[in-house]
MARBA-3410 file (N, C-alpha, C, O; in Angstrom, 1 decimal):
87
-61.3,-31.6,-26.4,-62.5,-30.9,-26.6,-62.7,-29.8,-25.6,-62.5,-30.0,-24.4 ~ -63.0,-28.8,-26.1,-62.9,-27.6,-25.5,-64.8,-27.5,-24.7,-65.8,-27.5,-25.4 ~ -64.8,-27.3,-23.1,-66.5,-27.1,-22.6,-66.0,-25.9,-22.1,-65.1,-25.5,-21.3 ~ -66.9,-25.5,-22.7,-66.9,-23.7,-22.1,-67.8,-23.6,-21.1,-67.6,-22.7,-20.3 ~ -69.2,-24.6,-20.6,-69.6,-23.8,-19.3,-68.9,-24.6,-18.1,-69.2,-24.5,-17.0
-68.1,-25.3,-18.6,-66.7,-25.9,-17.5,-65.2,-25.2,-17.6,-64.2,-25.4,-16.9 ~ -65.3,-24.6,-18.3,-64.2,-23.8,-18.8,-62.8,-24.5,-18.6,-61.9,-24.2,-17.8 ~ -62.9,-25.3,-19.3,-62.0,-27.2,-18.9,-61.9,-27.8,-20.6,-62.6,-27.6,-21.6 ~ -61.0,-28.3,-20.6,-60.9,-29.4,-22.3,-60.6,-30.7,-21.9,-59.6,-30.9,-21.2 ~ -61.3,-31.7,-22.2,-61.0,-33.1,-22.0,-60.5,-33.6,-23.3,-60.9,-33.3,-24.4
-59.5,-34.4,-23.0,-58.6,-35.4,-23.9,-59.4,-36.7,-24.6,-60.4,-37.1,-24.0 ~ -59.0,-37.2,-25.9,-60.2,-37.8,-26.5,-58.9,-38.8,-27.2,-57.8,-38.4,-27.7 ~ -59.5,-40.2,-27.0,-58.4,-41.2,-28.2,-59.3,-41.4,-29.5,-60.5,-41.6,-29.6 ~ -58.5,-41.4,-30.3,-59.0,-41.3,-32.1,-58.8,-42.5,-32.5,-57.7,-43.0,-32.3 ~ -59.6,-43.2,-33.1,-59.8,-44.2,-33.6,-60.2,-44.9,-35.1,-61.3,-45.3,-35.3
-59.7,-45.0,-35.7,-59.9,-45.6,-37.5,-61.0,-46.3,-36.9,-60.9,-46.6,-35.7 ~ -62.3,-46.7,-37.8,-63.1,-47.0,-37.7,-63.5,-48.0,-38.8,-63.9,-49.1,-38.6 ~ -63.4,-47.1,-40.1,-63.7,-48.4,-41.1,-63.7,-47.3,-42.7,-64.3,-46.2,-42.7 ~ -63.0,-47.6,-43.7,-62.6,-47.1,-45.0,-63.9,-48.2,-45.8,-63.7,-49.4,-45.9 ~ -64.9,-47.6,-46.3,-66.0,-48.5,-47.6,-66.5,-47.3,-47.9,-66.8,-46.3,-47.3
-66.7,-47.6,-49.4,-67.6,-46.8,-50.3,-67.7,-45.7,-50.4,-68.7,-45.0,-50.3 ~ -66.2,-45.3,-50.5,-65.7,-43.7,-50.7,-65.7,-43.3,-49.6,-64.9,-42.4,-49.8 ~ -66.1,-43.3,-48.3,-66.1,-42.8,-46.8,-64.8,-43.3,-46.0,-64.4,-44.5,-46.3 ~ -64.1,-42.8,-45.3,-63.4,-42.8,-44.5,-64.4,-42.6,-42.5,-65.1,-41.6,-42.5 ~ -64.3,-43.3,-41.6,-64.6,-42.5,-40.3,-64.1,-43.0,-39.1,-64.1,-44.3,-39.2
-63.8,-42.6,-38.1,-63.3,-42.3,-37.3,-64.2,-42.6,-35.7,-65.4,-42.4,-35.7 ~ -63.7,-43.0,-34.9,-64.4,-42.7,-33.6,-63.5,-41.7,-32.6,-62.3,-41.8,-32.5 ~ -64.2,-40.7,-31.8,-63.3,-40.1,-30.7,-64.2,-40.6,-29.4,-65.4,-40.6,-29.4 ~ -63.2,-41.2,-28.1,-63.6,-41.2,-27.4,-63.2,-41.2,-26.0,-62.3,-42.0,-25.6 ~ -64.0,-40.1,-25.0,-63.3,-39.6,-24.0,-62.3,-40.3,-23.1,-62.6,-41.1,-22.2
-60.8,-40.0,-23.3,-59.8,-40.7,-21.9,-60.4,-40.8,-20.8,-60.0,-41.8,-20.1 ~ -61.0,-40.2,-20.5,-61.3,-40.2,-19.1,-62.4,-41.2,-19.1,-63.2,-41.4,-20.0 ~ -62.5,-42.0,-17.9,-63.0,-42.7,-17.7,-64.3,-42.7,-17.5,-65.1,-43.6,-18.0 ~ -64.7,-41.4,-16.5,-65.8,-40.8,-15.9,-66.6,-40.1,-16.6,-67.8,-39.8,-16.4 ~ -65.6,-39.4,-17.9,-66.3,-38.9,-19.2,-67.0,-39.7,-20.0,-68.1,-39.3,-20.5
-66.0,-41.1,-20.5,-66.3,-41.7,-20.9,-68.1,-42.7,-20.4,-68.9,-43.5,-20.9 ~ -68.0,-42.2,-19.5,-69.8,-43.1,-19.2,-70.7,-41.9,-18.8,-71.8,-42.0,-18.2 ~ -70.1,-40.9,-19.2,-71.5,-39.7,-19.5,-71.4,-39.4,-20.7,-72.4,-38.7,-21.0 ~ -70.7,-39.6,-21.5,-70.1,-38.7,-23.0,-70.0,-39.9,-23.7,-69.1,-40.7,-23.4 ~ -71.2,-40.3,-24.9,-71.0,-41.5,-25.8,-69.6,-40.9,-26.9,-69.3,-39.8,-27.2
-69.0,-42.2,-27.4,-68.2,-41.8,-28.8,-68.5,-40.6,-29.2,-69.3,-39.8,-28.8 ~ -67.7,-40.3,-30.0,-67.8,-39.3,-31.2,-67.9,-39.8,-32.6,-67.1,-40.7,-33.0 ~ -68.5,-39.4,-33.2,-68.3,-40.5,-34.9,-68.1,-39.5,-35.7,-68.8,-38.5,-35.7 ~ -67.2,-39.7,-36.4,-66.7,-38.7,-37.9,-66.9,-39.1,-39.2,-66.6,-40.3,-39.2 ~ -67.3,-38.7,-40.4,-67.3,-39.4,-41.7,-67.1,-38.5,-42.3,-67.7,-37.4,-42.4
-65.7,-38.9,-43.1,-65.3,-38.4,-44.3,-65.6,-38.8,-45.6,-65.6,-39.9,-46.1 ~ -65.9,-37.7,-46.1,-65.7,-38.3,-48.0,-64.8,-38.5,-48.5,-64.3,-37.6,-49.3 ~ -64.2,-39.9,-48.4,-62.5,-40.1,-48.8,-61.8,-39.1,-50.2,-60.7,-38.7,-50.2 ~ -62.9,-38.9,-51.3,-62.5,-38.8,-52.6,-62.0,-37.2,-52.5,-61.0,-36.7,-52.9 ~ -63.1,-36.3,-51.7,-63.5,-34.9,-51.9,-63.0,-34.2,-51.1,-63.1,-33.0,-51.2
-62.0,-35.1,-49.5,-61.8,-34.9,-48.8,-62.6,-33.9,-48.0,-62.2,-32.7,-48.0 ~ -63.6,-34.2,-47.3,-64.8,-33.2,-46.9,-65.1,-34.2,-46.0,-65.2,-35.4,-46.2 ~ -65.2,-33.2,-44.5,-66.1,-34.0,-43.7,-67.9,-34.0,-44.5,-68.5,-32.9,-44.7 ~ -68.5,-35.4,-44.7,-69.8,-35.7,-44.5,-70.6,-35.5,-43.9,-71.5,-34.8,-44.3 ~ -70.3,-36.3,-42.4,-71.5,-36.6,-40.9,-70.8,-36.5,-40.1,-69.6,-36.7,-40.1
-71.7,-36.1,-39.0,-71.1,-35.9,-37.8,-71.6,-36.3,-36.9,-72.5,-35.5,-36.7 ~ -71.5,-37.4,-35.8,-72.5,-37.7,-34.6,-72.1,-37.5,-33.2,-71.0,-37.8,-32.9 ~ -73.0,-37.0,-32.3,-72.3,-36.7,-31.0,-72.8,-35.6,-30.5,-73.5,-34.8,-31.0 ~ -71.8,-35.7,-28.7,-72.2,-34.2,-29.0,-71.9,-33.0,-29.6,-70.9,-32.9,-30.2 ~ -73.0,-31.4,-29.4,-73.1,-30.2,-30.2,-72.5,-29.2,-29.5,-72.4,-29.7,-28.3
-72.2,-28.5,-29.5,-72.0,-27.3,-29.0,-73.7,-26.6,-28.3,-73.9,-26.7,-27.1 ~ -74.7,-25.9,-29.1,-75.6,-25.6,-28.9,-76.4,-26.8,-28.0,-76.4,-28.0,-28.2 ~ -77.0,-26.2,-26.9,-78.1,-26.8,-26.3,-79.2,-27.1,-26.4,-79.6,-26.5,-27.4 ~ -80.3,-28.1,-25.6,-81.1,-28.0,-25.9,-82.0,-27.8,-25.0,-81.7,-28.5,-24.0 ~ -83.5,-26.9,-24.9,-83.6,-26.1,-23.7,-85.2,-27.6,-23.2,-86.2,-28.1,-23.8
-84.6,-27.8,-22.1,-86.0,-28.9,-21.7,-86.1,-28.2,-20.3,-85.2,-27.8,-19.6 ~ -87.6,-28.2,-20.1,-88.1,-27.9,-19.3,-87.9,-26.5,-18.3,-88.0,-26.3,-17.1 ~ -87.5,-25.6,-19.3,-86.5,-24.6,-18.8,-85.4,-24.3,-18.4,-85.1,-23.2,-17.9 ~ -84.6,-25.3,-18.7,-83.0,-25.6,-18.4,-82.4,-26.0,-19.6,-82.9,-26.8,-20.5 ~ -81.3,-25.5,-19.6,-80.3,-26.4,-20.9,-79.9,-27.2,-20.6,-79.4,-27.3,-19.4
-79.9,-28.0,-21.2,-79.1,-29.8,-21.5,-78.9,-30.3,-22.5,-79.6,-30.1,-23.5 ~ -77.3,-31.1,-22.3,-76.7,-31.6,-23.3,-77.5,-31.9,-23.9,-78.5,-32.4,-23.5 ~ -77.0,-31.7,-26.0,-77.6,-32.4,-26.8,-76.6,-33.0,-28.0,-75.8,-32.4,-28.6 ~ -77.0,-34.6,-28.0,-76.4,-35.3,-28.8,-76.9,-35.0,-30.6,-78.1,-34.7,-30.8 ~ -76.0,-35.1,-31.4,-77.1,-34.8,-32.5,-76.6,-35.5,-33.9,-75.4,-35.3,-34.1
-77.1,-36.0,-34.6,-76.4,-36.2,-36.2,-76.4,-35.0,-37.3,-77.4,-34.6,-37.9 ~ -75.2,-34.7,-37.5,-74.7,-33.4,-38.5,-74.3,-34.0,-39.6,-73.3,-34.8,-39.7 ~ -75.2,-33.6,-40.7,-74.9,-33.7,-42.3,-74.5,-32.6,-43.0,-75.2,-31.6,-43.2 ~ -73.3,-32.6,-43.5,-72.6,-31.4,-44.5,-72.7,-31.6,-45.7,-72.6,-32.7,-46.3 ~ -72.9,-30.5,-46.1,-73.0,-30.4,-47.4,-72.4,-29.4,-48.1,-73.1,-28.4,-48.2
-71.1,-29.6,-48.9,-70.3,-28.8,-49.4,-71.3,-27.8,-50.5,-72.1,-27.9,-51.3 ~ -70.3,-26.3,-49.9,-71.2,-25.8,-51.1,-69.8,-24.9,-52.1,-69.6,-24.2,-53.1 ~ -68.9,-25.5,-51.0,-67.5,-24.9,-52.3,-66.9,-26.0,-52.6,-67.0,-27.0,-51.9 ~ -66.2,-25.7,-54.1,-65.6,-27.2,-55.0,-64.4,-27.1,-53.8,-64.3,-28.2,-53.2 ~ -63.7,-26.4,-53.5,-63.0,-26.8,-52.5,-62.4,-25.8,-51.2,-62.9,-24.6,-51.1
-61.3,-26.3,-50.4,-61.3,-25.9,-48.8,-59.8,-25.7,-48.7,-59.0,-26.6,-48.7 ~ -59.8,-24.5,-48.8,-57.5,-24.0,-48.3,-57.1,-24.7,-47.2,-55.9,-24.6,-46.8
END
């Protein structure tokens, strides 16, 4: 994963998670140790059938501005295809 205001990429282990009711997902979560207890999981869901990511949990790219400062924001991302399909 690529942090641009660290201008740094941290390494992430991928994990099968669980295949039910047409969904496929996944966990990513940070190698590093020290990452790992500031940086929760990552969660992915696929739509097994349509092959389309679904959801997305974790963190965003975009910030979120508190108290006049930016800070990290964790967030849940729902996709919703709007083409029958993806090259």
């Amino acid at each position: 994963m690529l942090v641009l205001k660290d201008k740094t990429t941290y390494g992430f282990d991928l994990k099968l998670e669980k295949q039910a009711k047409g969904h496929t997902s996944f966990t990513l979560t940070p190698s590093n140790l020290l990452i790992r207890l500031a940086v929760a999981p990552l969660r992915v869901v696929f739509d097994t059938s349509a092959r389309t990511v679904a959801r997305y949990e974790g963190r965003v790219p975009p910030m979120e501005s508190v108290a006049g400062k930016l800070k990290d924001l964790d967030a849940r991302v729902v996709y919703t295809p709007v083409s029958a399909t993806y090259r």
